[in-house]
DSSP file (Angstrom, degrees, kcal/mol; ACC not computed):
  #  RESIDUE AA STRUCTURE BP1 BP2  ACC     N-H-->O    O-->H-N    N-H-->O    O-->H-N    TCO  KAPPA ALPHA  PHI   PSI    X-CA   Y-CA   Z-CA
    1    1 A X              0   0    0      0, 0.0     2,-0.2     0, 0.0     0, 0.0   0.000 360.0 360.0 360.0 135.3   45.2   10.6  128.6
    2    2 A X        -     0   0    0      1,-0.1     2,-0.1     3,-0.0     3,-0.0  -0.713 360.0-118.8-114.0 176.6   43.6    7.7  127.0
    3    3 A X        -     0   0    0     -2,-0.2     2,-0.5     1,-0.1    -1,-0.1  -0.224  29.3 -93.4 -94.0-178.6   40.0    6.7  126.6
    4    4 A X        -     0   0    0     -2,-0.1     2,-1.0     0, 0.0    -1,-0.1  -0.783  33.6-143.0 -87.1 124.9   37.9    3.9  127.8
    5    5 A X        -     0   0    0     -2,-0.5     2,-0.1     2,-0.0    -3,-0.0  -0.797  18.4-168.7 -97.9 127.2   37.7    1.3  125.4
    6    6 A X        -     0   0    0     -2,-1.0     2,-0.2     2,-0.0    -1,-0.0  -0.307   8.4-167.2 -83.6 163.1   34.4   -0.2  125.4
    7    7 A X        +     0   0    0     -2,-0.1     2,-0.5     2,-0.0    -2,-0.0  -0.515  17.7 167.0-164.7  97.3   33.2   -3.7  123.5
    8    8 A X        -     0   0    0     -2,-0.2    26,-0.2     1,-0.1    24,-0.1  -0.871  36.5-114.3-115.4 140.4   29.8   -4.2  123.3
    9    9 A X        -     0   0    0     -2,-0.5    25,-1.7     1,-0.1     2,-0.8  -0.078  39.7 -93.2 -73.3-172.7   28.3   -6.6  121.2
   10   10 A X  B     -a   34   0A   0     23,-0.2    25,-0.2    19,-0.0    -1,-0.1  -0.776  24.3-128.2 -80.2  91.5   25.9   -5.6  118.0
   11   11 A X        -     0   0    0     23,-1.1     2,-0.2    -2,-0.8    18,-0.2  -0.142  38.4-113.6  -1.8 103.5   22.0   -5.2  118.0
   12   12 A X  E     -E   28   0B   0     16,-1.6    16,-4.1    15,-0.1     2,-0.5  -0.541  27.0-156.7 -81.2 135.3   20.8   -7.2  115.3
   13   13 A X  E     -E   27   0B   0     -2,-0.2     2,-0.6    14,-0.2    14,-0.2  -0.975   4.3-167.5-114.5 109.3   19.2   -5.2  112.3
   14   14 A X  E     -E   26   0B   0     12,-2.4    12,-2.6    -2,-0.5    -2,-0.0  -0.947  12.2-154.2 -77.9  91.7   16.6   -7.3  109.9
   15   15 A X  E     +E   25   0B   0     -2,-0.6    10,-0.3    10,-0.2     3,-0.1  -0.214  24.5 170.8 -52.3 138.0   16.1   -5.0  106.8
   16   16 A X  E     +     0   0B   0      8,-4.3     2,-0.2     1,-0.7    -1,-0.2   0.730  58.1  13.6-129.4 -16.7   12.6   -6.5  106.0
   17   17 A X  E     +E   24   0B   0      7,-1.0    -1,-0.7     2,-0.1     7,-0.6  -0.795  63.8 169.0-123.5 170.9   11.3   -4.0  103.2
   18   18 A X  E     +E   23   0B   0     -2,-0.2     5,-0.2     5,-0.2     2,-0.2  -0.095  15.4 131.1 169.8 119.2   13.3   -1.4  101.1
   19   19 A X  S    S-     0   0    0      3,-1.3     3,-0.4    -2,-0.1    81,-0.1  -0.456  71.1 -54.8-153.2-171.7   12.3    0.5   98.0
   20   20 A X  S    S+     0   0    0      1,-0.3     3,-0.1    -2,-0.2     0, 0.0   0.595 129.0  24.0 -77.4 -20.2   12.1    3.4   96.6
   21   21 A X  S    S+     0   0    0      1,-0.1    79,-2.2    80,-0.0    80,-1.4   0.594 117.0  45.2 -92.4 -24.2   10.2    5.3   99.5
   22   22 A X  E     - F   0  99B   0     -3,-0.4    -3,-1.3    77,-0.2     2,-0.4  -0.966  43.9-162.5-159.7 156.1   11.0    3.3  102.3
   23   23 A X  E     -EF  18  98B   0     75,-1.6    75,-1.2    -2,-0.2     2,-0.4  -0.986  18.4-170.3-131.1 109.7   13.2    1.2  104.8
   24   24 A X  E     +EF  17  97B   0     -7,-0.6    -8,-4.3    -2,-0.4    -7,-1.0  -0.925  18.5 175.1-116.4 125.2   11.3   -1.2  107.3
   25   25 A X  E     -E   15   0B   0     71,-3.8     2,-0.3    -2,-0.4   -10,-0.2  -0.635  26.5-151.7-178.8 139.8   13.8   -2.7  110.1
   26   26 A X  E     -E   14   0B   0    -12,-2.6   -12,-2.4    -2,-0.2     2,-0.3  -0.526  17.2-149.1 -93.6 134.0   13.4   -4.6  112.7
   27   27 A X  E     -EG  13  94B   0     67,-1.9    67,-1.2    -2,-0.3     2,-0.4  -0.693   6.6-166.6 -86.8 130.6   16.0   -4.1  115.8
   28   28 A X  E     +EG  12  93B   0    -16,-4.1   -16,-1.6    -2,-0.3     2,-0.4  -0.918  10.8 171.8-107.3 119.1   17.1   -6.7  118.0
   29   29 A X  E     - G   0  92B   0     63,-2.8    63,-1.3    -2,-0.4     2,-0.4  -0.810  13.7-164.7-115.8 134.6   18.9   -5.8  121.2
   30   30 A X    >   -     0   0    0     -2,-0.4     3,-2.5    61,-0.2    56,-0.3  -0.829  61.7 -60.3-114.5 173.0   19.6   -8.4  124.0
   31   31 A X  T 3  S+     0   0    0     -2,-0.4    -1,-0.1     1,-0.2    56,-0.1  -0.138 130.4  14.5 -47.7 134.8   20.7   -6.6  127.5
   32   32 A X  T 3  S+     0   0    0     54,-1.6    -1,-0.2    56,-0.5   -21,-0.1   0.073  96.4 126.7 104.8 -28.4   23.9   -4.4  126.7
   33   33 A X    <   -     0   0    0     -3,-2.5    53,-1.4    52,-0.1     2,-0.3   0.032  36.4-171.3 -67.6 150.3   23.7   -4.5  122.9
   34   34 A X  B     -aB  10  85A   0    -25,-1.7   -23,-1.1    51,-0.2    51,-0.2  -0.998  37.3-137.0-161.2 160.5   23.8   -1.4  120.7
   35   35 A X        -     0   0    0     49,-1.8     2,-0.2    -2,-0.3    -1,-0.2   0.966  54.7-117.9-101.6 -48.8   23.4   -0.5  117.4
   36   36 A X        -     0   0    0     48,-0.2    48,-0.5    46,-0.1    -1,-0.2  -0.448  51.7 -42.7 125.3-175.1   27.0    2.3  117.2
   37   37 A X  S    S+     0   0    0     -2,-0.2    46,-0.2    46,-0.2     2,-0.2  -0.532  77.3 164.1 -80.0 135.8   27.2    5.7  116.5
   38   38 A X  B     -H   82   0C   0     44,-1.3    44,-1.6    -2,-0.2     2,-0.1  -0.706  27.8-147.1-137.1 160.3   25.0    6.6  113.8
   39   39 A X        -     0   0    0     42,-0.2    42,-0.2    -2,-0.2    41,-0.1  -0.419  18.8-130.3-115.4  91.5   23.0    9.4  111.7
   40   40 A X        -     0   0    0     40,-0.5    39,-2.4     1,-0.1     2,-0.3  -0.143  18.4-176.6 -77.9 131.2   20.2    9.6  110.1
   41   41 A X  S    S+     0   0    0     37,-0.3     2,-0.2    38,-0.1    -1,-0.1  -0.626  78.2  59.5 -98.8  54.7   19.3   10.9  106.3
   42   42 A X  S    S-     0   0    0     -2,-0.3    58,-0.1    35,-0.1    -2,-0.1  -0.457  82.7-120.3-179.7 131.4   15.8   10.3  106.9
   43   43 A X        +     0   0    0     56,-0.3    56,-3.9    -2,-0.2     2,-0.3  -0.142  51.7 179.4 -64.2 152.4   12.9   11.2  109.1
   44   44 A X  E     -I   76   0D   0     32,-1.3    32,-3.7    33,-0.3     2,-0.4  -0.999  26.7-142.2-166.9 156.8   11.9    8.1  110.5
   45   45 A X  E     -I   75   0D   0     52,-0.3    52,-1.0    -2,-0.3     2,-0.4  -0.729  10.0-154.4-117.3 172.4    9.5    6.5  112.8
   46   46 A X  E     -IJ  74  96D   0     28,-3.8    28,-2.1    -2,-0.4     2,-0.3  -0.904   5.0-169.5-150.4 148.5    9.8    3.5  115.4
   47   47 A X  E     - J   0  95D   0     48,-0.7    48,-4.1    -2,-0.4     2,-0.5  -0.787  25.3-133.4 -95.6 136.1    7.2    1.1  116.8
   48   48 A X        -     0   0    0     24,-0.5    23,-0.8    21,-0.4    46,-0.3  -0.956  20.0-172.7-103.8 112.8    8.3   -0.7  119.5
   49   49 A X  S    S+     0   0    0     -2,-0.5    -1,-0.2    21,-0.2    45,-0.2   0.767  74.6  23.9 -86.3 -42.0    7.7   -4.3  119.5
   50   50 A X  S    S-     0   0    0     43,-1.5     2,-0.4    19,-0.1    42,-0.1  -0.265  87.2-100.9 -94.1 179.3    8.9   -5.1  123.3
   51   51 A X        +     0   0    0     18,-0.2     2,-0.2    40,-0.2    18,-0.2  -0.993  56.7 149.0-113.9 118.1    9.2   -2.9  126.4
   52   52 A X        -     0   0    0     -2,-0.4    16,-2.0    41,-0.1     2,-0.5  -0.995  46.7-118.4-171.6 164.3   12.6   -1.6  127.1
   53   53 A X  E     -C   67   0A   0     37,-0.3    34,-2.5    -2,-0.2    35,-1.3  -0.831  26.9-160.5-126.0 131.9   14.9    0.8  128.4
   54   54 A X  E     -CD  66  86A   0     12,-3.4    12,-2.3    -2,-0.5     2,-0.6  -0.895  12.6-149.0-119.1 114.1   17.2    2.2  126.1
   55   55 A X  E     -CD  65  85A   0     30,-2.3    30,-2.2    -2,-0.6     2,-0.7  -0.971  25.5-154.4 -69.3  78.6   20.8    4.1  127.2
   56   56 A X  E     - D   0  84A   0      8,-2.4     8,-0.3    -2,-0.6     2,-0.3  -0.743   2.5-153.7 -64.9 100.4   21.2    7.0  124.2
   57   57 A X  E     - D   0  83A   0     26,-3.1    26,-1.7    -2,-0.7     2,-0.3  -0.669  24.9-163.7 -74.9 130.7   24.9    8.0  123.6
   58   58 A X    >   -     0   0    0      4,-2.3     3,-0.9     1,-0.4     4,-0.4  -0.950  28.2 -79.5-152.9 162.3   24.9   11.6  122.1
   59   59 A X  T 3  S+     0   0    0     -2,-0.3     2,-3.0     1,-0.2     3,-0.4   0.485 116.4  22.9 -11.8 178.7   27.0   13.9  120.4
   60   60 A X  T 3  S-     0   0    0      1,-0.2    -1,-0.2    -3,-0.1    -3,-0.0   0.137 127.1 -70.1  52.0 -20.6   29.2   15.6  122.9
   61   61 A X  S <  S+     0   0    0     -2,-3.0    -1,-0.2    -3,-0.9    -2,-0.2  -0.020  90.0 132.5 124.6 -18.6   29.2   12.9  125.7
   62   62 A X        -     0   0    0     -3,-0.4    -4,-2.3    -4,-0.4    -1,-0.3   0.041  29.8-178.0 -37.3 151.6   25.7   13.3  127.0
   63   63 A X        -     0   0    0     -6,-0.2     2,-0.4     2,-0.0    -6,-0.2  -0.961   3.8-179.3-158.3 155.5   23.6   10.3  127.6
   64   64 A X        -     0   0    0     -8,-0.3    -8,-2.4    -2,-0.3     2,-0.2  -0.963  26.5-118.0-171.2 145.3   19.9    9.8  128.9
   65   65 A X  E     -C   55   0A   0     -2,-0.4     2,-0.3   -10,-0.3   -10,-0.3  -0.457  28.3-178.5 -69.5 141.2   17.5    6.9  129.6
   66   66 A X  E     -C   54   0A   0    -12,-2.3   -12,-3.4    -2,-0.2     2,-0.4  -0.869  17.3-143.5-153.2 144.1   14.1    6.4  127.5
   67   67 A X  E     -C   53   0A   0     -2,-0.3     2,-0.2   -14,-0.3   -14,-0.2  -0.837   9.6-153.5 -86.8 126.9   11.6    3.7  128.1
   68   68 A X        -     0   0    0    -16,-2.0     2,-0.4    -2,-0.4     5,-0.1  -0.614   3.7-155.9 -88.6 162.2    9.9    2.3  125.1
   69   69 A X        -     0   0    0      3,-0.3   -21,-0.4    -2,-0.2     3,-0.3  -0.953  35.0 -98.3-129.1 138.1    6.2    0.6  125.5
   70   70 A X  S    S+     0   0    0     -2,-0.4     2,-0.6     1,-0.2   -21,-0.2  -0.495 112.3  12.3 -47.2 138.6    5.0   -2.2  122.8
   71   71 A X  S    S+     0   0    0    -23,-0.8     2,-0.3     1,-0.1    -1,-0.2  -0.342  94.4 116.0  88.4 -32.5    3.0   -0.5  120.5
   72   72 A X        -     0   0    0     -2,-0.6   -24,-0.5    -3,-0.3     2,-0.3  -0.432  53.8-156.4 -75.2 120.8    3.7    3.5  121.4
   73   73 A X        -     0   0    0     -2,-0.3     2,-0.3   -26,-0.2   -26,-0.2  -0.838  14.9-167.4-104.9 158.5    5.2    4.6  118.6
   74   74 A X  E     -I   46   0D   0    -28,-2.1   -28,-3.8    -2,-0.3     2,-0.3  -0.956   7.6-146.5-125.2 146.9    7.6    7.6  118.2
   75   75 A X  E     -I   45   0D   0     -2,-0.3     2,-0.4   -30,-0.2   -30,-0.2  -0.910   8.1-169.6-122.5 145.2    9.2    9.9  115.1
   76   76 A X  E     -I   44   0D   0    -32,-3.7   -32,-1.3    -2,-0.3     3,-0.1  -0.839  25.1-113.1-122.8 153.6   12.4   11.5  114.9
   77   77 A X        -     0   0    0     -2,-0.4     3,-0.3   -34,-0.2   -33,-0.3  -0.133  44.6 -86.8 -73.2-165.1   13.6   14.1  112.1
   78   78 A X  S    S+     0   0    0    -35,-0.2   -37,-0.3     1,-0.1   -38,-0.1  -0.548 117.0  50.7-108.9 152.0   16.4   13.4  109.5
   79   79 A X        +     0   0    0    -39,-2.4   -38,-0.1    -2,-0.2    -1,-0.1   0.150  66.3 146.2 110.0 -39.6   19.8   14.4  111.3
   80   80 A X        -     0   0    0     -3,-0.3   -40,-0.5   -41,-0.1     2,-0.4   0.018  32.8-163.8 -51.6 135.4   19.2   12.3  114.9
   81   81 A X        +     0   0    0    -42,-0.2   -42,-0.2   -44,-0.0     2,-0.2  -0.990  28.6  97.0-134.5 137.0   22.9   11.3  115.6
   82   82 A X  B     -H   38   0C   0    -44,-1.6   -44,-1.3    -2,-0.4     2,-0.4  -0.984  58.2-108.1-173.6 164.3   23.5    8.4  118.4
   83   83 A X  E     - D   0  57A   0    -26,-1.7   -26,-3.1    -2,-0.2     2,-0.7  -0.918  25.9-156.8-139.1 152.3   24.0    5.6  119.5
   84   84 A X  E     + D   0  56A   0    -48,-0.5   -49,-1.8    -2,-0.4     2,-0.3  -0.777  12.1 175.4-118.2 138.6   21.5    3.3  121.4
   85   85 A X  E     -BD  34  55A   0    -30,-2.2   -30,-2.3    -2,-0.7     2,-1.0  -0.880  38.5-102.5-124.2 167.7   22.1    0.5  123.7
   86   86 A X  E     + D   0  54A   0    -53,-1.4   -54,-1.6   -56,-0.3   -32,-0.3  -0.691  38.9 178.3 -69.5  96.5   20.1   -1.7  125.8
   87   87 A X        +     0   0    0    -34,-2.5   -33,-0.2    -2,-1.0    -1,-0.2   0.649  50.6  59.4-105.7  10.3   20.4   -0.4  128.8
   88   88 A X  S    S-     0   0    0    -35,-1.3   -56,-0.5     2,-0.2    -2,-0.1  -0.145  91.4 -94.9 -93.7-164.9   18.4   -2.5  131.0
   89   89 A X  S    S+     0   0    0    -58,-0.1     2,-0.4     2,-0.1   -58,-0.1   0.331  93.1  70.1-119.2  16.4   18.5   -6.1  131.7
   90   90 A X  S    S-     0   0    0    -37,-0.1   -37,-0.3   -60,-0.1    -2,-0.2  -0.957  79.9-111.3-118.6 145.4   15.9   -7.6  129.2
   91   91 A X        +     0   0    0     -2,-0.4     2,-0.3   -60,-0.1   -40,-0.2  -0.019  41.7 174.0 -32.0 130.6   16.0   -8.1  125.3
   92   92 A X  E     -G   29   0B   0    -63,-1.3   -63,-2.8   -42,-0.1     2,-0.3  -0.967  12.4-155.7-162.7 179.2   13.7   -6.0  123.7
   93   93 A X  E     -G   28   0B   0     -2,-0.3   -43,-1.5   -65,-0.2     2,-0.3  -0.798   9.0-180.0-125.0 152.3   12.9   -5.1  119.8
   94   94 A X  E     -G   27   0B   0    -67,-1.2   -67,-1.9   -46,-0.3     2,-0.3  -0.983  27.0-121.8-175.5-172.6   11.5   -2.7  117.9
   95   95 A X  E     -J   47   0D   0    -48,-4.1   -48,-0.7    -2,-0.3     2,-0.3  -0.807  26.3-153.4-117.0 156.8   10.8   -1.9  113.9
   96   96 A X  E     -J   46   0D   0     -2,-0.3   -71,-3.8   -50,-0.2   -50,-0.2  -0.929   4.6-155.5-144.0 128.5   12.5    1.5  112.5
   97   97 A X  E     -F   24   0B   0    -52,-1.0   -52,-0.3    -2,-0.3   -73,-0.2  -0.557   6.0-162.7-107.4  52.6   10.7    2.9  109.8
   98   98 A X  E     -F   23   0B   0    -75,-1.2   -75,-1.6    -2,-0.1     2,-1.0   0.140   7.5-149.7-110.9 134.7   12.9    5.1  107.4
   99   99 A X  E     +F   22   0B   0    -56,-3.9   -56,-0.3   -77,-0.2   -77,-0.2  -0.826  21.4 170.8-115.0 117.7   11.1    7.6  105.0
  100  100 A X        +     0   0    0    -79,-2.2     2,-0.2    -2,-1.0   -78,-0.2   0.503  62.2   9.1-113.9   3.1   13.1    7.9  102.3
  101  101 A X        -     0   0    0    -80,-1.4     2,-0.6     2,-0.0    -1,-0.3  -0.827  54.7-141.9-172.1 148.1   10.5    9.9   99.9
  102  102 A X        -     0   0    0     -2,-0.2    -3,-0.0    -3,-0.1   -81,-0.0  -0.710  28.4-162.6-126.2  83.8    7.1   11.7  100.3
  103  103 A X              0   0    0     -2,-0.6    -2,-0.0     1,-0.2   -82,-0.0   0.086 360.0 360.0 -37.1 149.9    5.3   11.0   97.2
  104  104 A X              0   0    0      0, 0.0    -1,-0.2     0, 0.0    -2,-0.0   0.537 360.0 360.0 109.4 360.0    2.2   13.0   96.0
């Protein structure tokens, strides 16, 4: 049995900080676009810059819709494995915020 091969283009990632504590970067998705399967070594937050509806491939074959709002921000733990596309039919953005130490 073979699979489905998919080809979707890339989500564009603009690092815009990154030091010793932290990773600021900003996603761009036009309709369809996705970033690939991923995991994350760091609790992290995101702000959404647009409104848009986001497709989330995970582990195991599961998939589920979420809507982002400008401005509503959300946080995820260190671990999240995924991959997110654009699953709607407008562009939208949003800034990923990667905590990479908790000084103090």
């Amino acid at each position: 049995m073979s699979e489905t091969l998919r080809c979707r283009i890339p989500a564009t990632a603009t690092v815009q900080a990154d030091d010793e504590t932290s990773r600021v970067t900003r996603w761009d998705f036009p309709p369809g676009a996705e970033t690939g399967w991923h995991r994350h070594g760091w609790a992290y937050l995101v702000v959404p810059v647009t409104d848009g509806t986001m497709t989330l491939e995970e582990p195991g074959g599961a998939t589920r819709e979420a809507t982002i709002k400008a401005g509503v921000s959300y946080t995820r733990p260190p671990g999240v494995e995924h991959n997110v596309v654009n699953g709607g039919t407008e562009p939208f953005s949003f800034v990923e915020i990667e905590f990479k130490a908790h000084p103090g």
